[in-house]
Every structure is written in C-alpha cells, then in structure tokens.
PDB file of N, CA, C and O in Angstrom:
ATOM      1  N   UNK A   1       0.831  -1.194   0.000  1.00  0.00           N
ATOM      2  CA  UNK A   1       0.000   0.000   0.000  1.00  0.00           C
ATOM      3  C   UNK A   1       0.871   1.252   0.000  1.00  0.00           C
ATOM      4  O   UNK A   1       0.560   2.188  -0.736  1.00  0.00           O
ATOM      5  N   UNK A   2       2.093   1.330   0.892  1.00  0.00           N
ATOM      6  CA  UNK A   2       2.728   2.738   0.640  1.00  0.00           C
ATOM      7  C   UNK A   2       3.270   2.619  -0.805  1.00  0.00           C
ATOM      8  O   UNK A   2       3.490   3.664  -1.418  1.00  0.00           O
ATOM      9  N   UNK A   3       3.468   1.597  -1.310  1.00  0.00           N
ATOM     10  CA  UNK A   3       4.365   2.108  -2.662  1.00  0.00           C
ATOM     11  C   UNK A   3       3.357   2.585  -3.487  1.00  0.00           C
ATOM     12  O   UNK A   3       3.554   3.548  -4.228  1.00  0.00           O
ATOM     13  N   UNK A   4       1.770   1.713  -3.400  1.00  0.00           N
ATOM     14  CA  UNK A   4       1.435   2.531  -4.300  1.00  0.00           C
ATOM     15  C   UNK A   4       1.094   4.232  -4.106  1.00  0.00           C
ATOM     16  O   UNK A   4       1.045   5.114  -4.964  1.00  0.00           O
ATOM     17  N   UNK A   5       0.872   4.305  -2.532  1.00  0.00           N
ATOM     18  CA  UNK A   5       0.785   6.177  -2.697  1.00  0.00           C
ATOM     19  C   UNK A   5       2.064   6.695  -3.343  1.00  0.00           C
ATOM     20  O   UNK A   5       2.243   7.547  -4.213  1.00  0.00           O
ATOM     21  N   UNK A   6       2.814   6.000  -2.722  1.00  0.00           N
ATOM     22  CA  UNK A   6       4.555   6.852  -3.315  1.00  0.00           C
ATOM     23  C   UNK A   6       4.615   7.072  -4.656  1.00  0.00           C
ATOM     24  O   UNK A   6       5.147   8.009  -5.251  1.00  0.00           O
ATOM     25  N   UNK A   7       3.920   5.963  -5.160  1.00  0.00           N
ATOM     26  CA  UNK A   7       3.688   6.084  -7.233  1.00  0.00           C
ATOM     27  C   UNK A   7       2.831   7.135  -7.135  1.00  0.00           C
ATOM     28  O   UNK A   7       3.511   8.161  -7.146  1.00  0.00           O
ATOM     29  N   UNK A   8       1.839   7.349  -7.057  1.00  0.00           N
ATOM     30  CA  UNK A   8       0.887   7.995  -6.853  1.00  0.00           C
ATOM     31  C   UNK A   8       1.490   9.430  -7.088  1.00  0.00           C
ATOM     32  O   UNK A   8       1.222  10.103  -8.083  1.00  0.00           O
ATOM     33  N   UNK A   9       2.324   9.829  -6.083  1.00  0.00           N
ATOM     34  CA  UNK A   9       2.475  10.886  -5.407  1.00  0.00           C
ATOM     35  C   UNK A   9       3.721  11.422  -6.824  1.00  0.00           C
ATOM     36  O   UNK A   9       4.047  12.472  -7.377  1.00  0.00           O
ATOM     37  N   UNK A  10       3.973  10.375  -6.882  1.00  0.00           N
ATOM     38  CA  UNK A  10       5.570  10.624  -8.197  1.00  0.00           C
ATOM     39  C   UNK A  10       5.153  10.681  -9.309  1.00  0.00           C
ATOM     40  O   UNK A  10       5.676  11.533 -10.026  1.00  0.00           O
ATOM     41  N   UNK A  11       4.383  10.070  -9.728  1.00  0.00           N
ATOM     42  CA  UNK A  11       3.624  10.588 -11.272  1.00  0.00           C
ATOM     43  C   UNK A  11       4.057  11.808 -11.813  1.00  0.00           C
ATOM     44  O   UNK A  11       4.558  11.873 -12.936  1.00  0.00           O
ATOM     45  N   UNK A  12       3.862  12.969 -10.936  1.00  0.00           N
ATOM     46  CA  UNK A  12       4.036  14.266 -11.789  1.00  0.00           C
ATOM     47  C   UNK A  12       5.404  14.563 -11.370  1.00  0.00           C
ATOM     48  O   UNK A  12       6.147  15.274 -12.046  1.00  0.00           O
ATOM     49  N   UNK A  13       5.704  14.091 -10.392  1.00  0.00           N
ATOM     50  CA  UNK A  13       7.846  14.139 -10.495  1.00  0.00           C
ATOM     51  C   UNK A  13       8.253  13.335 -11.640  1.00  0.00           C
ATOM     52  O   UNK A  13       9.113  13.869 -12.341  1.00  0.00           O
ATOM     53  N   UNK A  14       7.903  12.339 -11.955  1.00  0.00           N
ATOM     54  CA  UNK A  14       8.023  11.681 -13.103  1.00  0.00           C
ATOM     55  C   UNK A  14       7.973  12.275 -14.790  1.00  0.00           C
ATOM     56  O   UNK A  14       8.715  12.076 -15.752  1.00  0.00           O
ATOM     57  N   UNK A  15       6.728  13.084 -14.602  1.00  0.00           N
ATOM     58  CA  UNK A  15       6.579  13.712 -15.615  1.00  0.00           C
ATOM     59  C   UNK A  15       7.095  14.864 -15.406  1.00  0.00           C
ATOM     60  O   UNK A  15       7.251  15.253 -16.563  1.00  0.00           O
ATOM     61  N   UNK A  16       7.493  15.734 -14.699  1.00  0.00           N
ATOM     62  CA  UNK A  16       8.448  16.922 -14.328  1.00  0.00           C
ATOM     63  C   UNK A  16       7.502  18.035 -14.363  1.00  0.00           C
ATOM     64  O   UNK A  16       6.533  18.295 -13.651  1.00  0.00           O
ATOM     65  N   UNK A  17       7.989  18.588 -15.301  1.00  0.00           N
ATOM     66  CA  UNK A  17       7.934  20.106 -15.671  1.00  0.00           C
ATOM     67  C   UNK A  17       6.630  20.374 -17.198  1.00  0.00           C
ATOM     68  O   UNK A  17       6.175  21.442 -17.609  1.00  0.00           O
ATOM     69  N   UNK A  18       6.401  19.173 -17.621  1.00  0.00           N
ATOM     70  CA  UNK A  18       5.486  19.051 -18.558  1.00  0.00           C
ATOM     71  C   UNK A  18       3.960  18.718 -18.483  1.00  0.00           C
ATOM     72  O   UNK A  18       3.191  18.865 -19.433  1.00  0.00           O
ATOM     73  N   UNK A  19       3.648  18.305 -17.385  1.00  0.00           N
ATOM     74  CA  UNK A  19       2.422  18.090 -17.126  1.00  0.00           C
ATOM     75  C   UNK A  19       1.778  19.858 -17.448  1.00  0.00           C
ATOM     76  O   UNK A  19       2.188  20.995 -17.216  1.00  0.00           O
ATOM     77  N   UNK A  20       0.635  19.272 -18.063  1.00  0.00           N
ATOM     78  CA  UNK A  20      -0.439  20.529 -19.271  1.00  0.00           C
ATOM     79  C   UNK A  20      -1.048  21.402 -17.853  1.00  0.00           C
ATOM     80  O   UNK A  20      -1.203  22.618 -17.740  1.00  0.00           O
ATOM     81  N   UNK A  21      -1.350  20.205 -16.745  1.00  0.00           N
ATOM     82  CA  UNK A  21      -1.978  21.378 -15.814  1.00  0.00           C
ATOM     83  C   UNK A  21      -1.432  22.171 -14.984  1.00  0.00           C
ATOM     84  O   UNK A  21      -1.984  22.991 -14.250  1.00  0.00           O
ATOM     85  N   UNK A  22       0.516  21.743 -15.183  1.00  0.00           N
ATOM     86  CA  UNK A  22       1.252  22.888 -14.139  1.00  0.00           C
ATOM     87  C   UNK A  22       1.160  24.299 -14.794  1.00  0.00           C
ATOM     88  O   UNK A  22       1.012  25.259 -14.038  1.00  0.00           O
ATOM     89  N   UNK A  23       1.233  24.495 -16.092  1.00  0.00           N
ATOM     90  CA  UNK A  23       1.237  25.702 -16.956  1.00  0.00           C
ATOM     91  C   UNK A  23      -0.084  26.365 -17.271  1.00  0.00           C
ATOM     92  O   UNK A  23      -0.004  27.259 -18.114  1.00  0.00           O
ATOM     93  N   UNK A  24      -1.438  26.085 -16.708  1.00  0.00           N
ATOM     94  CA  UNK A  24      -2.471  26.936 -16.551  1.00  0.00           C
ATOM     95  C   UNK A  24      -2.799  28.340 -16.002  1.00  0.00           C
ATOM     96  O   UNK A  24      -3.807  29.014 -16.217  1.00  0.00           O
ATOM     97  N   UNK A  25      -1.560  28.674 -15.129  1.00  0.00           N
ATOM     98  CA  UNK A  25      -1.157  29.656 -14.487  1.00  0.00           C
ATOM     99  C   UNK A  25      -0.804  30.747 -16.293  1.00  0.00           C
ATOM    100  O   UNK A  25      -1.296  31.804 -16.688  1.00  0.00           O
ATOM    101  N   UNK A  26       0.000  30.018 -16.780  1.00  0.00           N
ATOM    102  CA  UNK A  26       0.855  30.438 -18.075  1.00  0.00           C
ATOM    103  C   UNK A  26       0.660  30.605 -19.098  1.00  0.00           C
ATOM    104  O   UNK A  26       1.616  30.859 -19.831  1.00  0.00           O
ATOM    105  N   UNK A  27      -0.924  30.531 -19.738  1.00  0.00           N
ATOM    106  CA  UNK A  27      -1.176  30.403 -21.384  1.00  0.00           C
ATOM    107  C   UNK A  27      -0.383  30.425 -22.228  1.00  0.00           C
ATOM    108  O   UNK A  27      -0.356  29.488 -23.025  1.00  0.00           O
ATOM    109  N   UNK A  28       0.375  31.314 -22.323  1.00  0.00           N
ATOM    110  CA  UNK A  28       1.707  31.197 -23.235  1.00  0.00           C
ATOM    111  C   UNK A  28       1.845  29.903 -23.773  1.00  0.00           C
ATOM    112  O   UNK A  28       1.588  29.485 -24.902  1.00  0.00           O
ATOM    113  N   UNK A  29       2.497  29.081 -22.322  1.00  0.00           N
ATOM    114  CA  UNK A  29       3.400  28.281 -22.336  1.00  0.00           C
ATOM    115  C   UNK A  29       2.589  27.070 -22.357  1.00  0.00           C
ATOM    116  O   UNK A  29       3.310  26.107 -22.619  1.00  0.00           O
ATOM    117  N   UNK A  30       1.214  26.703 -22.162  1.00  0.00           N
ATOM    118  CA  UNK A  30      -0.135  25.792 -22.446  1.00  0.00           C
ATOM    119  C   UNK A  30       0.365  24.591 -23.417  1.00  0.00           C
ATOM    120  O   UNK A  30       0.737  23.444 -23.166  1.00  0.00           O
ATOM    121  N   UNK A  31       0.202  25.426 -24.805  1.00  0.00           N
ATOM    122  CA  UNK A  31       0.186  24.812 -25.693  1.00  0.00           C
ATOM    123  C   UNK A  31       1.586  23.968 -25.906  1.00  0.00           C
ATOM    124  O   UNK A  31       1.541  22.870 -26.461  1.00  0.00           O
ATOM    125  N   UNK A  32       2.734  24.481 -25.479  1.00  0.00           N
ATOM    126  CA  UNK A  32       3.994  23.863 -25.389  1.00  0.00           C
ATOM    127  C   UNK A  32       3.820  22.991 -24.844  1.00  0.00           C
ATOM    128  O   UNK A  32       3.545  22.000 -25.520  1.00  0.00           O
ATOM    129  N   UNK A  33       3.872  22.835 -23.365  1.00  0.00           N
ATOM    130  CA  UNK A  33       3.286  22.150 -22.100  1.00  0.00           C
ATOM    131  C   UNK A  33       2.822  20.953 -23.155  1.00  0.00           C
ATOM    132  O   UNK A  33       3.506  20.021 -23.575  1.00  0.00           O
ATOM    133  N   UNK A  34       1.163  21.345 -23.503  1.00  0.00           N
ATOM    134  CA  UNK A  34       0.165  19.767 -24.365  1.00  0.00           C
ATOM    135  C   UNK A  34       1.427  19.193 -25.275  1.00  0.00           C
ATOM    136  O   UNK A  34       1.848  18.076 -24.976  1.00  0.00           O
ATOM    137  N   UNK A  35       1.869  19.702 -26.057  1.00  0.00           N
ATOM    138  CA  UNK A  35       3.022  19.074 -27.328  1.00  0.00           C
ATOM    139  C   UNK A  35       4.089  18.175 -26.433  1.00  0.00           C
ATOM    140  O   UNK A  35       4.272  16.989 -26.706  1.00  0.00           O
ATOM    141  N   UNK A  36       4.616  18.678 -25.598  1.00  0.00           N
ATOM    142  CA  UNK A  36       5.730  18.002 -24.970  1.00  0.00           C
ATOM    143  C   UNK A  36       4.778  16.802 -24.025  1.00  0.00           C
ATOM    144  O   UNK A  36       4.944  15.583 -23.982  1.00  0.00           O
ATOM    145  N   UNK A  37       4.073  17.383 -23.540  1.00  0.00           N
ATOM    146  CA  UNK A  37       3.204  15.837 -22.689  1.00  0.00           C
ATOM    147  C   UNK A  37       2.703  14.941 -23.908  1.00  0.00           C
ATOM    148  O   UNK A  37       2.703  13.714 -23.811  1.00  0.00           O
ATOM    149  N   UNK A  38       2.358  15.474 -24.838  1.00  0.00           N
ATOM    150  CA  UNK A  38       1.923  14.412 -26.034  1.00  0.00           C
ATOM    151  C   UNK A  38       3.061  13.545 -26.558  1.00  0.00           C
ATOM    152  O   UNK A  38       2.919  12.458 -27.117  1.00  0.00           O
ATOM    153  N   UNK A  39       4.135  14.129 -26.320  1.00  0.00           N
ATOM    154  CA  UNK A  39       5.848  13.669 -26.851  1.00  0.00           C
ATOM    155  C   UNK A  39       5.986  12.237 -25.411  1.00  0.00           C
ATOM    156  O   UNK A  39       6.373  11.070 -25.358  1.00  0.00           O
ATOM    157  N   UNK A  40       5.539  13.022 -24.681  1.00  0.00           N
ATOM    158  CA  UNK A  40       5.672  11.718 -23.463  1.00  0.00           C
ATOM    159  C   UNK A  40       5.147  10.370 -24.032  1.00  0.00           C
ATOM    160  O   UNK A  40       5.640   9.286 -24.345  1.00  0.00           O
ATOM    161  N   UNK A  41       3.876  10.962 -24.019  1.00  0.00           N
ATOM    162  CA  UNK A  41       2.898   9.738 -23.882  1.00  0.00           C
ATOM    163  C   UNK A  41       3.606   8.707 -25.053  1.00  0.00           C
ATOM    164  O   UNK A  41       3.917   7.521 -24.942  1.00  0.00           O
ATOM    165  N   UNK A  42       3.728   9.576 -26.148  1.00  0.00           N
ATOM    166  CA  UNK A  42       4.069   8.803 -27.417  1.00  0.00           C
ATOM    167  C   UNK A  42       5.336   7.925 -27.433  1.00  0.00           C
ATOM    168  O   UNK A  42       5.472   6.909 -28.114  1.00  0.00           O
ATOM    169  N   UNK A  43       6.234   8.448 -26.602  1.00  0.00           N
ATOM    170  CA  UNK A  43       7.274   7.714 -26.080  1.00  0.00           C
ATOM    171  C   UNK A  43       7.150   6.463 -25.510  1.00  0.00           C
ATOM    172  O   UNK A  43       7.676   5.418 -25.893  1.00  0.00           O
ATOM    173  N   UNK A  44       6.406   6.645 -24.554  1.00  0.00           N
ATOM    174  CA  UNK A  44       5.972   5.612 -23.777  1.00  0.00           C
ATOM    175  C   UNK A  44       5.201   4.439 -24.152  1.00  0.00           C
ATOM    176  O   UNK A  44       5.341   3.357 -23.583  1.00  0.00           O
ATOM    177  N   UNK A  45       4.037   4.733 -25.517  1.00  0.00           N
ATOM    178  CA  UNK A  45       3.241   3.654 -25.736  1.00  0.00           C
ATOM    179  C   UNK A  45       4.264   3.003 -27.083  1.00  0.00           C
ATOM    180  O   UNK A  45       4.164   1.865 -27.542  1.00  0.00           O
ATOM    181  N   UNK A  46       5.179   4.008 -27.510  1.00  0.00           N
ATOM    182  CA  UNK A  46       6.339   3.012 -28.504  1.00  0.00           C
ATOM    183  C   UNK A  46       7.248   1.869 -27.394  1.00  0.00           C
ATOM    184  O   UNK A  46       7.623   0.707 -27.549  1.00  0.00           O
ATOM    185  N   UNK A  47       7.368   2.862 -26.233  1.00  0.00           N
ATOM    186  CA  UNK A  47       8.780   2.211 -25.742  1.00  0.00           C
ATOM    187  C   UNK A  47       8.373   1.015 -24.873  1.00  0.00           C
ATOM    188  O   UNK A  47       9.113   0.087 -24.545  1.00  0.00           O
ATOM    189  N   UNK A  48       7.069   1.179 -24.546  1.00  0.00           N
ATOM    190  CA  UNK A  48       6.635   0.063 -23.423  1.00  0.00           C
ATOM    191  C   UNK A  48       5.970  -0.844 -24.541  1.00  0.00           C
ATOM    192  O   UNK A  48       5.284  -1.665 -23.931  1.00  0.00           O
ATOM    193  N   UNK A  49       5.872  -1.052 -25.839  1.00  0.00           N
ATOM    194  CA  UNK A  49       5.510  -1.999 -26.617  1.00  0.00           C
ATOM    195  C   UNK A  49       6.611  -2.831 -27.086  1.00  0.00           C
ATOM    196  O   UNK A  49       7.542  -2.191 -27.574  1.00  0.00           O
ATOM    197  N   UNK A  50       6.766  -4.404 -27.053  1.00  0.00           N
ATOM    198  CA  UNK A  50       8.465  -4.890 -27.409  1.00  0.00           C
ATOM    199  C   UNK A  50       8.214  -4.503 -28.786  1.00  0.00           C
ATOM    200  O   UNK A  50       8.954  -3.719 -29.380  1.00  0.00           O
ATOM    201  N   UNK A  51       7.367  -4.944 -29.216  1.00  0.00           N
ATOM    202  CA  UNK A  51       7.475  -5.056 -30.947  1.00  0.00           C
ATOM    203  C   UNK A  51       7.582  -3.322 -31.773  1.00  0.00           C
ATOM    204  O   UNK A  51       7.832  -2.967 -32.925  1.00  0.00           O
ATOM    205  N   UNK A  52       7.264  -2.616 -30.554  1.00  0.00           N
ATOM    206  CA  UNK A  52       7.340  -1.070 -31.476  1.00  0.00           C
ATOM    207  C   UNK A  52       8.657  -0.752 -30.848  1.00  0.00           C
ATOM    208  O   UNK A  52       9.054   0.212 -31.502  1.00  0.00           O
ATOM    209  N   UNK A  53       9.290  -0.948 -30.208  1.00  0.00           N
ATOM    210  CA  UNK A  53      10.382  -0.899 -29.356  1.00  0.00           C
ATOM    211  C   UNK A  53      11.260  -1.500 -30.398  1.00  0.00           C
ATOM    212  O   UNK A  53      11.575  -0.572 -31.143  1.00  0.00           O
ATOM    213  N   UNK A  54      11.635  -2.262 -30.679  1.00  0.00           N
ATOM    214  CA  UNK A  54      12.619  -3.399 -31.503  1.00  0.00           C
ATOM    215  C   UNK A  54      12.403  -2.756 -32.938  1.00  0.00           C
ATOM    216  O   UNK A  54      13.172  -3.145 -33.817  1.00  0.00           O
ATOM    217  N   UNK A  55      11.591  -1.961 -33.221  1.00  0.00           N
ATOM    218  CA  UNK A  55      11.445  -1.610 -34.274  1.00  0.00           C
ATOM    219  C   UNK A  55      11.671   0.045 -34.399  1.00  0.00           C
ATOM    220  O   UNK A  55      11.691   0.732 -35.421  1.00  0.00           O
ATOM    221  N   UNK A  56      11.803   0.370 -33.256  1.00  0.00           N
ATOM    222  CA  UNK A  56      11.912   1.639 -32.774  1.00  0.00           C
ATOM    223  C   UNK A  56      13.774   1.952 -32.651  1.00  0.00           C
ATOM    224  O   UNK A  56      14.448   2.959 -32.864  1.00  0.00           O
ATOM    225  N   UNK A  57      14.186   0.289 -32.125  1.00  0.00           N
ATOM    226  CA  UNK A  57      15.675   1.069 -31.547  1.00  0.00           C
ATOM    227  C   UNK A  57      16.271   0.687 -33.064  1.00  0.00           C
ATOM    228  O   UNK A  57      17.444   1.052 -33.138  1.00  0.00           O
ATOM    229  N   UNK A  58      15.702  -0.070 -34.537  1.00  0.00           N
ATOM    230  CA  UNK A  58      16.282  -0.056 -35.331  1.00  0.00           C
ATOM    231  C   UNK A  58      16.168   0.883 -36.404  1.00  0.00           C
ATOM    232  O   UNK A  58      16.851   0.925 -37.427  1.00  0.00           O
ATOM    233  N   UNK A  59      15.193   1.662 -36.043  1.00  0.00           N
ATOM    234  CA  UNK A  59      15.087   2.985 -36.504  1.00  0.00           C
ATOM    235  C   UNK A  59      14.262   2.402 -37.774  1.00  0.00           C
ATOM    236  O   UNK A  59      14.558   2.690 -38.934  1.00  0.00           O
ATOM    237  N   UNK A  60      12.922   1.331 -37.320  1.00  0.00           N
ATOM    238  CA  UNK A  60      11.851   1.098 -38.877  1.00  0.00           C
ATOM    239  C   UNK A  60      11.034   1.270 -38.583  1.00  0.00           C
ATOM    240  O   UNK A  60      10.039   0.987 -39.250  1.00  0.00           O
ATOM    241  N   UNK A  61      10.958   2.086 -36.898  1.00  0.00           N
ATOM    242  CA  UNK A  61       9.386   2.563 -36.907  1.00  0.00           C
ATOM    243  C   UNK A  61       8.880   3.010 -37.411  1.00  0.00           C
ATOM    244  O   UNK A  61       9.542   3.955 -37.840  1.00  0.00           O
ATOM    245  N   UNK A  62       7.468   3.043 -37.951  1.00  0.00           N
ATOM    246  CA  UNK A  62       7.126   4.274 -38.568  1.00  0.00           C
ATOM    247  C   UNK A  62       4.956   4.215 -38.575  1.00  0.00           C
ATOM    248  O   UNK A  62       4.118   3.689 -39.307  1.00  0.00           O
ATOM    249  N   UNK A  63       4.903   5.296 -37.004  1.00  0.00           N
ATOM    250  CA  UNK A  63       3.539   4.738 -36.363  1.00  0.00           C
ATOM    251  C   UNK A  63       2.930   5.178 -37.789  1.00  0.00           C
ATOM    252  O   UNK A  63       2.560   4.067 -38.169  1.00  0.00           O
ATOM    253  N   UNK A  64       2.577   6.066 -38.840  1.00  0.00           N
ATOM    254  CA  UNK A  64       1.594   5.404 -39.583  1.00  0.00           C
ATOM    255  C   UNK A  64       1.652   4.055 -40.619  1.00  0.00           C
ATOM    256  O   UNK A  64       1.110   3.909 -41.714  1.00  0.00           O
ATOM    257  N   UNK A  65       2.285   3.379 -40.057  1.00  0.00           N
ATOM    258  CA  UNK A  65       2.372   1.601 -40.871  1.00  0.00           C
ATOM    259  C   UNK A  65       2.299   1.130 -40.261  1.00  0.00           C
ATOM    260  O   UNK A  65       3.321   0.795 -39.661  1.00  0.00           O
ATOM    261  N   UNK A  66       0.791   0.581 -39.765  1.00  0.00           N
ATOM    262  CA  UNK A  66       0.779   0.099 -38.418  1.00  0.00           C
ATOM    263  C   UNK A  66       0.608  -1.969 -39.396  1.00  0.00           C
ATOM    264  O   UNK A  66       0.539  -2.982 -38.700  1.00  0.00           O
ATOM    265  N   UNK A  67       0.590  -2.005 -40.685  1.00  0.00           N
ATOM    266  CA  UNK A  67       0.763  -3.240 -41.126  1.00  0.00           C
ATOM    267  C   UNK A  67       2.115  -3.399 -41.283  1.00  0.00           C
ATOM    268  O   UNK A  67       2.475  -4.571 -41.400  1.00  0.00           O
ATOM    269  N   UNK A  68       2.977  -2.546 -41.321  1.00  0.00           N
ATOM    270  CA  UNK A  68       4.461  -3.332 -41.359  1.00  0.00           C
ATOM    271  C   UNK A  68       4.791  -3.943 -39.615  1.00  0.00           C
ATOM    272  O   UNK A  68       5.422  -4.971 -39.368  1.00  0.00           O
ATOM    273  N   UNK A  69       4.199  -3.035 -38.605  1.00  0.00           N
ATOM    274  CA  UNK A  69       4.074  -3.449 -37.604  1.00  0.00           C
ATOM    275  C   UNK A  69       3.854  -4.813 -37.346  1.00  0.00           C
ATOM    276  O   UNK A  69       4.744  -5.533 -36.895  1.00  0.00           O
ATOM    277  N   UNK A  70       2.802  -5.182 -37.585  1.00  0.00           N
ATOM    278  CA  UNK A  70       2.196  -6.137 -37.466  1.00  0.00           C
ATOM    279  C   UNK A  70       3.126  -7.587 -38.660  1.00  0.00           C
ATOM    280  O   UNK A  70       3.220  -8.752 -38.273  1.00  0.00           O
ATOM    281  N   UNK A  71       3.392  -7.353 -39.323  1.00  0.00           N
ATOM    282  CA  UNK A  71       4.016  -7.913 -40.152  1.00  0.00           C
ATOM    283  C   UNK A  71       5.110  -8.304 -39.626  1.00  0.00           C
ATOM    284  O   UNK A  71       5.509  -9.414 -39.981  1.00  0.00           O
ATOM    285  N   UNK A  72       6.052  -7.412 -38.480  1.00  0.00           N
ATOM    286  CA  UNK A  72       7.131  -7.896 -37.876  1.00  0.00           C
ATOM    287  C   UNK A  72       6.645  -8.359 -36.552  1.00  0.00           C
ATOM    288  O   UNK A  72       7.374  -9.102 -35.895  1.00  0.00           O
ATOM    289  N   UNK A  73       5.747  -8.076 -36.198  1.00  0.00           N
ATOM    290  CA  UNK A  73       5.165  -8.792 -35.172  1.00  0.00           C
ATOM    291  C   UNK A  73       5.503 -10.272 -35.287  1.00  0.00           C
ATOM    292  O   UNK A  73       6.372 -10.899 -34.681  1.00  0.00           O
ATOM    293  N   UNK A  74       4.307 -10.845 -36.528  1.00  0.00           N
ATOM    294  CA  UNK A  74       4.129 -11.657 -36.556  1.00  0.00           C
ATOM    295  C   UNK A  74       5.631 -13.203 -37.154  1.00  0.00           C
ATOM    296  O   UNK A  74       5.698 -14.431 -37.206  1.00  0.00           O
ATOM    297  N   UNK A  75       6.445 -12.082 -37.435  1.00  0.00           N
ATOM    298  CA  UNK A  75       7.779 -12.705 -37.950  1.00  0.00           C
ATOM    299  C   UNK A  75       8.452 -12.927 -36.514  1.00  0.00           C
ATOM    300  O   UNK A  75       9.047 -14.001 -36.421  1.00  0.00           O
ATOM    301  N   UNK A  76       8.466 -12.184 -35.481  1.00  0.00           N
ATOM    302  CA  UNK A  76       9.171 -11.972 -34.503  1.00  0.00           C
ATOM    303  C   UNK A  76       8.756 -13.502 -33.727  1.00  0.00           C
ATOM    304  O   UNK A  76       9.534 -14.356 -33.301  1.00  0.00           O
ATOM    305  N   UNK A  77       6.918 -13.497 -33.712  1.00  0.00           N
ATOM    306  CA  UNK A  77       6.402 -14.533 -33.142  1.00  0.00           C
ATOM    307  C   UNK A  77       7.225 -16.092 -34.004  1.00  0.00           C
ATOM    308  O   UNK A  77       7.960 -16.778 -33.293  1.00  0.00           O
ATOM    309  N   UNK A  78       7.060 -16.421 -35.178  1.00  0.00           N
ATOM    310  CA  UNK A  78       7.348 -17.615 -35.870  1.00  0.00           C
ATOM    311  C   UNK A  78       8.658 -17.408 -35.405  1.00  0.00           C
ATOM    312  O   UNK A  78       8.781 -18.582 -35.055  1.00  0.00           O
ATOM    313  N   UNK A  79       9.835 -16.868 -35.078  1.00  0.00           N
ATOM    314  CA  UNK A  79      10.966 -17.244 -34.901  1.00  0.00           C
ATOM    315  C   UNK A  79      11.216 -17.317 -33.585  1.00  0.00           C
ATOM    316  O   UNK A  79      12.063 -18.180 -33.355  1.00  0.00           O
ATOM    317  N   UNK A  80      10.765 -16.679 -32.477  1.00  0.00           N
ATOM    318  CA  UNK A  80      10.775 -17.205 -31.239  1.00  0.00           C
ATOM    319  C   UNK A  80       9.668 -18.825 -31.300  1.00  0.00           C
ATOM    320  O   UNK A  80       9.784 -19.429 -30.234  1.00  0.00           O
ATOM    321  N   UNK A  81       8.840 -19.441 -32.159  1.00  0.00           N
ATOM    322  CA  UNK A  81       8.394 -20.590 -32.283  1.00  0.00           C
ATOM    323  C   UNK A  81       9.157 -21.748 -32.778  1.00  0.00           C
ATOM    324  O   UNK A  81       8.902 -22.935 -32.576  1.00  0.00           O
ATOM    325  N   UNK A  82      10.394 -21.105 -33.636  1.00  0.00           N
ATOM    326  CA  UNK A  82      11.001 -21.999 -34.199  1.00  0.00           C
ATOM    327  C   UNK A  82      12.597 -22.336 -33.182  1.00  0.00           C
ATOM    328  O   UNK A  82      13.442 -23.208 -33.382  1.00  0.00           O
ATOM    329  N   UNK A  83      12.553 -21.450 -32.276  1.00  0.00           N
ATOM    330  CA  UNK A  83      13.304 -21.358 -31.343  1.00  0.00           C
ATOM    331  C   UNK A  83      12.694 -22.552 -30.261  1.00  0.00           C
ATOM    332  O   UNK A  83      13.232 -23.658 -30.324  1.00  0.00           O
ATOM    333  N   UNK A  84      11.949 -22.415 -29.598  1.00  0.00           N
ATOM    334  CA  UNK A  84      11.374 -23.017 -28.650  1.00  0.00           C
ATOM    335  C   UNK A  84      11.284 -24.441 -29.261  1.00  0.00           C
ATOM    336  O   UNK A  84      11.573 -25.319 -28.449  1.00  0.00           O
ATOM    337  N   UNK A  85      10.919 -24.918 -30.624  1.00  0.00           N
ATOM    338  CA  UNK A  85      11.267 -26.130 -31.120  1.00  0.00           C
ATOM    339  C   UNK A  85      12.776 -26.736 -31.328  1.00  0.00           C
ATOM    340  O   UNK A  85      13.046 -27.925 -31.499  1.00  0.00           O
ATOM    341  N   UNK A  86      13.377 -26.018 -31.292  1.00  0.00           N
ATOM    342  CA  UNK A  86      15.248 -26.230 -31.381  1.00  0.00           C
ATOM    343  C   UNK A  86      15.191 -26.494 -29.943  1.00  0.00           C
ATOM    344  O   UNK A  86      16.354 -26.842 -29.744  1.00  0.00           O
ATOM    345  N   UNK A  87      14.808 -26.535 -29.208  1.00  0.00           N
ATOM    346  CA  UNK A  87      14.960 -26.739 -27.600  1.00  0.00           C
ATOM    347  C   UNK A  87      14.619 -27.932 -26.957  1.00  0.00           C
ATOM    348  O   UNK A  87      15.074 -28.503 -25.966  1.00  0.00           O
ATOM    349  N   UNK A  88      13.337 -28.284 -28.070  1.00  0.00           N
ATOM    350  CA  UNK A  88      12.535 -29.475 -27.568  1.00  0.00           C
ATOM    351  C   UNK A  88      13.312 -30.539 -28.421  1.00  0.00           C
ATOM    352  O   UNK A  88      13.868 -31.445 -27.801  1.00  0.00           O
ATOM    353  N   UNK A  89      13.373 -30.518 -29.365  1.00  0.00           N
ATOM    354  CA  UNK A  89      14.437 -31.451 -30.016  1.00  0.00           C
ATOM    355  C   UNK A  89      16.012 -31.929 -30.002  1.00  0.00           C
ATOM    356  O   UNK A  89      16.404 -32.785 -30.795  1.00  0.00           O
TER     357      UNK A  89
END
C-alpha cells in the first residue's frame, strides 16, 4: 500500500515540468506544455511496446504503418516458435 501512494504521489515528479496542468497559471506556455506531454505519452506507448520498441531502436518505426508493424510482429512470433522447437528437439 505505501508504494502505491509513493507512485501515486511521483507521477508528476516523473513527468516533471510538462504536465499541461502545471502551466495553466501560463497560457503562453499551455500549448507547449500539451506538445511536450503528447511527446511523453508517445514515447511511452512506442517504448513500453516490445514489438514497437525493436522496431523503434532499429530505426523502422514508422507509427503510420501500423501493417508493417504487425508484419514484424508476426515474424518476430514464428521465430521465437522456431526457437522453442530447437529446444525441444
């Protein structure tokens, strides 16, 4: 239970200085603020995915092809299958 308040509580230490609702004080700086938290998020749903990740650190990402995605997905899967059979044999 404390770790999860401690997460809780770190979220926006985590996210720093970019969270959209510290800069409401700031209009200016709003719209910056949304772009750079949108830069987060986008980070995160590449980097916490293996298959957009692996495709990410070889530099073939590319989020509107979300069928080449899938295409290495599914290559990634048959060769970790053909792996796991080299094991059993």
């Amino acid at each position: 239970m404390a770790m999860e308040v401690e997460c809780r509580e770190g979220y926006y230490a985590v996210l720093g200085q970019w969270h959209p609702d510290k800069w409401n004080a700031t209009p200016s700086l709003v719209d910056m603020a949304k772009h750079k938290f949108q830069q987060i998020q986008e980070a995160y749903s590449v980097l916490s995915d293996r298959t957009k990740r692996t495709l990410y650190d070889a530099s073939l990402f590319d989020e509107e092809d979300e069928g080449f995605s899938d295409f290495v997905q599914e290559m990634m899967s048959l060769v970790d299958d053909v792996r796991e059979e080299e094991k059993i044999t």
